[in-house]
TITORDO-478213 format. One line per field, with one value per residue (C-alpha): residue number from 0; residue in three letters; chain; x, y, z. Coordinates in steps of 0.5 Angstrom, whole numbers. Layout:
! residues N
n	NUM;... .
res	Ala;... .
chain	A;... .
east	X;... .
north	Y;... .
up	Z;... .
This chain:
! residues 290
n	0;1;2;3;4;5;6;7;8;9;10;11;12;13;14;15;16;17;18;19;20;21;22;23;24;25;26;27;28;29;30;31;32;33;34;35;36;37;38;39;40;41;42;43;44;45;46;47;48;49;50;51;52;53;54;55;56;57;58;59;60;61;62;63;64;65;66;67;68;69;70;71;72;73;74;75;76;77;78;79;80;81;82;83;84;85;86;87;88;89;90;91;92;93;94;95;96;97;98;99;100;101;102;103;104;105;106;107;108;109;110;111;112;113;114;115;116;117;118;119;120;121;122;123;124;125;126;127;128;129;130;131;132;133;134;135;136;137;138;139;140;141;142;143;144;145;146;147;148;149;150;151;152;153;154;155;156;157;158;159;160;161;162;163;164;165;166;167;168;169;170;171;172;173;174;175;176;177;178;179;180;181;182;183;184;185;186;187;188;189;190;191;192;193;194;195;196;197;198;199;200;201;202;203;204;205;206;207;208;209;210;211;212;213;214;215;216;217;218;219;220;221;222;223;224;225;226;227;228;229;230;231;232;233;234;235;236;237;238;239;240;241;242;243;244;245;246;247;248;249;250;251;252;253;254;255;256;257;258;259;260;261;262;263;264;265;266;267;268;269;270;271;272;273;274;275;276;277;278;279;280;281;282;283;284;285;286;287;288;289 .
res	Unk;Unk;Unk;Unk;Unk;Unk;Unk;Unk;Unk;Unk;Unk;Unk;Unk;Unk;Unk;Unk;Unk;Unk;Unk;Unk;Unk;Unk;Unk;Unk;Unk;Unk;Unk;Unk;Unk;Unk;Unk;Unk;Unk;Unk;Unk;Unk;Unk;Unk;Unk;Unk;Unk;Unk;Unk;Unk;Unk;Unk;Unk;Unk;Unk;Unk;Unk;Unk;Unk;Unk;Unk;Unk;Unk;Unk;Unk;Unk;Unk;Unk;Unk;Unk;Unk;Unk;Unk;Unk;Unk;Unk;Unk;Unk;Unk;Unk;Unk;Unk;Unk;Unk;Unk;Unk;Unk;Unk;Unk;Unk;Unk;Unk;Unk;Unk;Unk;Unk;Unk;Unk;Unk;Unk;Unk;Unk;Unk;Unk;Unk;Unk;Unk;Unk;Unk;Unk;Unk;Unk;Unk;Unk;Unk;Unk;Unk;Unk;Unk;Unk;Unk;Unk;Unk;Unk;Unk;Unk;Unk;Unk;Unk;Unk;Unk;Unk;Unk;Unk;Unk;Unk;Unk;Unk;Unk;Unk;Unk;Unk;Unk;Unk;Unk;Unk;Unk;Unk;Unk;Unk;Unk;Unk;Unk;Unk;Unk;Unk;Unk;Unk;Unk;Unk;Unk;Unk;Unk;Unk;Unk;Unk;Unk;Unk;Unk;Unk;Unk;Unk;Unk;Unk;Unk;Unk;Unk;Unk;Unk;Unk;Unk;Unk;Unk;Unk;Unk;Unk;Unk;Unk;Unk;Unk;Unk;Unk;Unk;Unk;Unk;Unk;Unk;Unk;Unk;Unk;Unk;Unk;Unk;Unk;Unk;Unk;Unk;Unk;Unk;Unk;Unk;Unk;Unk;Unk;Unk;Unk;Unk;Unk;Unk;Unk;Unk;Unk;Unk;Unk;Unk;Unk;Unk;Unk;Unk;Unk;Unk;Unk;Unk;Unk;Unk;Unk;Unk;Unk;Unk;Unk;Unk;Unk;Unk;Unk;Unk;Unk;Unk;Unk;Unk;Unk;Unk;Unk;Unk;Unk;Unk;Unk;Unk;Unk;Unk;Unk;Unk;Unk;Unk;Unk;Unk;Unk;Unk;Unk;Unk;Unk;Unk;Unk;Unk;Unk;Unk;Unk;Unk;Unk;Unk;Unk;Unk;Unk;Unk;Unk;Unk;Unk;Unk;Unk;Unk;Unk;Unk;Unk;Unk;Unk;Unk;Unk .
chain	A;A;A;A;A;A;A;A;A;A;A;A;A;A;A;A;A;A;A;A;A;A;A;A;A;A;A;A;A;A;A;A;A;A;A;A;A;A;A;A;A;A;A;A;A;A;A;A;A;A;A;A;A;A;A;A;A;A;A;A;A;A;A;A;A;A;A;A;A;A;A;A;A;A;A;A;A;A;A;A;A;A;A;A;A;A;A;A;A;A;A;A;A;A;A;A;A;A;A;A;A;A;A;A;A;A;A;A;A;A;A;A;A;A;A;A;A;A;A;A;A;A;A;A;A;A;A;A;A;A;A;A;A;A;A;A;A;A;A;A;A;A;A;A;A;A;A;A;A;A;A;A;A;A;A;A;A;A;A;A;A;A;A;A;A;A;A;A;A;A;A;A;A;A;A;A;A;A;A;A;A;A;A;A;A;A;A;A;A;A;A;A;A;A;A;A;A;A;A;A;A;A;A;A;A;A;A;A;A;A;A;A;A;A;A;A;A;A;A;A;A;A;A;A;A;A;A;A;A;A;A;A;A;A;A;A;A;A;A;A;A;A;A;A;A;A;A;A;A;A;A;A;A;A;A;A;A;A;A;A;A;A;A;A;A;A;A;A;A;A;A;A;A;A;A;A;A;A;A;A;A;A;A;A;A;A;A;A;A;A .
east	-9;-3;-3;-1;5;4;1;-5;-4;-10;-8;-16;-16;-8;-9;-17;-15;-13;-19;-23;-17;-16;-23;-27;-33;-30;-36;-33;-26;-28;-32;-27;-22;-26;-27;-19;-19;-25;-22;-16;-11;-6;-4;-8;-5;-9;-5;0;4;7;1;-4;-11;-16;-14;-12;-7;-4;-5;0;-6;-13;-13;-20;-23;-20;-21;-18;-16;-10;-10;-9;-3;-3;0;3;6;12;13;21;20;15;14;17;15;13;15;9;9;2;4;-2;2;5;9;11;12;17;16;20;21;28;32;30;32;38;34;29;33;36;28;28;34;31;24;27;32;25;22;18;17;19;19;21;17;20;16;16;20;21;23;30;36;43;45;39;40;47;46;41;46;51;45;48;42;37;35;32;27;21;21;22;16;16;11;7;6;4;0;5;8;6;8;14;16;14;19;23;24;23;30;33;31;33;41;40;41;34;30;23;20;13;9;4;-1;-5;-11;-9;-9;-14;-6;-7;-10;-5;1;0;-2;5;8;5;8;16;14;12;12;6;1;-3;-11;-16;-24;-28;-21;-22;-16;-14;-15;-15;-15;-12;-13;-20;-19;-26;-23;-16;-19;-25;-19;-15;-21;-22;-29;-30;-36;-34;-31;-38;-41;-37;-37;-45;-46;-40;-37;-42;-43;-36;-35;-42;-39;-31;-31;-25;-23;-22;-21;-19;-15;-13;-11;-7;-2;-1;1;4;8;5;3;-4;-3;0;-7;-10;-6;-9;-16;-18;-16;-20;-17;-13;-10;-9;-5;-1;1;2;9;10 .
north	49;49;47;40;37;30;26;21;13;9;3;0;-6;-7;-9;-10;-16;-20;-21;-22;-26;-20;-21;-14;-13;-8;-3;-2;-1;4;8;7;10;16;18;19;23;27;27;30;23;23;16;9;2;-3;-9;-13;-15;-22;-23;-30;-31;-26;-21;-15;-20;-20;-12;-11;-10;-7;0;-2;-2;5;9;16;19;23;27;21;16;9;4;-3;-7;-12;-17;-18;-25;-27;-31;-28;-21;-19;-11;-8;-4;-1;5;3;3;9;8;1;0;-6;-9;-13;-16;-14;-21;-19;-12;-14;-15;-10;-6;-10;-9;-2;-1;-5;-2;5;3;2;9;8;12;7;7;2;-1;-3;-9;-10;-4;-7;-13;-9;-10;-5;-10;-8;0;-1;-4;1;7;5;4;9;10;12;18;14;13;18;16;10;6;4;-1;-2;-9;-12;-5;-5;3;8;15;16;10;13;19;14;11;18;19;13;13;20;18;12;18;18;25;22;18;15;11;6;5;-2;-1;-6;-2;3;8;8;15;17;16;17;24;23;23;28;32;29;30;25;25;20;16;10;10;5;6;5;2;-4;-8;-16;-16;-10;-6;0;7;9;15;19;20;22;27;30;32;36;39;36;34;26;26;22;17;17;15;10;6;7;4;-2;-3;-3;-10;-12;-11;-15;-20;-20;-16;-13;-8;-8;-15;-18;-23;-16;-12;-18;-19;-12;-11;-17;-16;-22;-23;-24;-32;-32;-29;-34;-40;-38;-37;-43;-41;-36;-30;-31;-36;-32;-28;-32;-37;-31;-31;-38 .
up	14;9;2;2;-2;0;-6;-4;-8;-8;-8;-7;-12;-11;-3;-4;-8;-2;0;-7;-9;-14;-18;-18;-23;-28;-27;-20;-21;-27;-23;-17;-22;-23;-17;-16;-21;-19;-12;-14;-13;-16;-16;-18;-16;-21;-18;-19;-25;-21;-17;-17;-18;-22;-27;-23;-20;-27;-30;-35;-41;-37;-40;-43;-37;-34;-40;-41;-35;-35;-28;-25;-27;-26;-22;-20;-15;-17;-12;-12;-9;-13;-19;-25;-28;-36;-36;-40;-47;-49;-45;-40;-33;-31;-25;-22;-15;-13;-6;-2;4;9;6;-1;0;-6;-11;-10;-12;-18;-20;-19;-23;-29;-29;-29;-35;-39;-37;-31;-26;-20;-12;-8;-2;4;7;14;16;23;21;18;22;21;14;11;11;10;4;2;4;-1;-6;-11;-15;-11;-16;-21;-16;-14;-8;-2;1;8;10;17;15;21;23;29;29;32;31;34;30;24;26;27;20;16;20;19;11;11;14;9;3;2;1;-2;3;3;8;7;14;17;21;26;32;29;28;21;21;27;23;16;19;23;17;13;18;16;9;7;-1;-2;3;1;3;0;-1;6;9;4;6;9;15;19;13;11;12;9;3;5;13;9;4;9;14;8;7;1;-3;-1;-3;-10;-5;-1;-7;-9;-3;-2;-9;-9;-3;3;-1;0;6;8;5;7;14;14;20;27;30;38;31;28;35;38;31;31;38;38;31;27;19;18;17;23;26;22;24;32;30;34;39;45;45;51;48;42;47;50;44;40;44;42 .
């Protein structure tokens, strides 16, 4: 296999908390930090800066908890129609990624801008991809300050793609200016690994992955499947998930789902799943459409 290039992001904590509501035992994300750093990882995304709920929804000053650990930086996530945002100074989070649905496209860039003025290393992440009409892209065309990031994101929020849609973006990111493209998978039709691979294969310049797949819903593509396929050690992830996560996912249950399968093949945000959950799953299907 040839040396990869694309840079692996753990975002665990980050998409995690959606079911936890962002509360972890410190002792859990410490040790899931470190074993990123053994894992050869290079990016680890603590949370967010605007969230709501626990202490990792607002991660400005956590350093404490990770320690020292410098073959790995550390990210956040900056929801651009979210409550308001305080840029950190301690030096703690290294890199910041601004999120944004397709009609908060304007101002995710604005954020981004801002976020770079103060030296951190930024990406964007385009949420729900699929929902992008010809407006959106021509505005990002004619973003004129695409360098200042080190890479664009974009995300199966529904967990509806599939790998020719994944071509699909990297060319219409491509001819929208942008060479770093990024790609953050959902599980809902069990494609995460299919297209975070498929992505990999256009270059992708960075791929998410979260410990045993941990993530709302469906989850997200597990960290140990993505290493042991690159021929790369997962065995501090399998530690990890035998020592923390097999009790979480006991208590949260996330993955593979009728629920999950029918919002992604139908498109759905997972509150719409949610809102149909009374319903027998022939019902899910045919009110899905409603």
């Amino acid at each position: 296999m040839a040396e990869l290039t694309t840079k692996i992001f753990d975002c665990t904590i980050r998409d995690g908390g959606h079911l936890t509501g962002w509360n972890f035992p410190d002792e859990l994300v410490t040790a899931s930090f470190e074993a990123a750093g053994k894992s050869g990882i290079e990016y680890f995304e603590i949370g967010y800066l605007n969230g709501v709920g626990g202490k990792f929804a607002q991660c400005s000053s956590l350093s404490d908890i990770l320690g020292a650990n410098g073959s790995v930086k550390v990210a956040a996530m900056v929801n651009a129609g979210g409550r308001a945002y305080s840029i950190p100074e301690n030096g703690f989070i290294d890199a910041v990624r601004i999120a944004c649905h397709p009609d908060e496209t304007e101002i995710g860039l604005h954020i981004c801008e801002e976020f770079a003025s103060k030296g951190f290393e930024v990406f964007l992440h385009l949420m729900n991809i699929s929902g992008m009409d010809d407006a959106h892209f021509s505005m990002l065309s004619g973003w004129s300050n695409k360098e200042i990031l080190s890479s664009v994101y974009f995300a199966d929020s529904f967990g509806s793609l599939i790998p020719v849609d994944i071509e699909k973006y990297f060319s219409r990111l491509k001819l929208s200016g942008f060479n770093k493209i990024s790609f953050h998978a959902h599980n809902n039709m069990q494609m995460a690994f299919a297209n975070t691979l498929c992505a990999i294969n256009c270059g992708a310049y960075s791929v998410d992955v979260t410990a045993y797949g941990m993530g709302r819903g469906s989850g997200n593509l597990p960290a140990e499947l993505l290493l042991g396929y690159l021929n790369r050690n997962p065995v501090f992830y399998l530690e990890l998930i035998e020592k923390y996560y097999l009790e979480l996912f006991e208590k949260y249950r996330w993955g593979y789902s009728v629920p999950n399968l029918i919002g992604g093949l139908k498109n759905l945000h997972p509150r719409k799943i949610n809102e149909l959950s009374a319903y027998s799953f022939s019902q899910m299907w045919q009110k899905s459409d409603i």
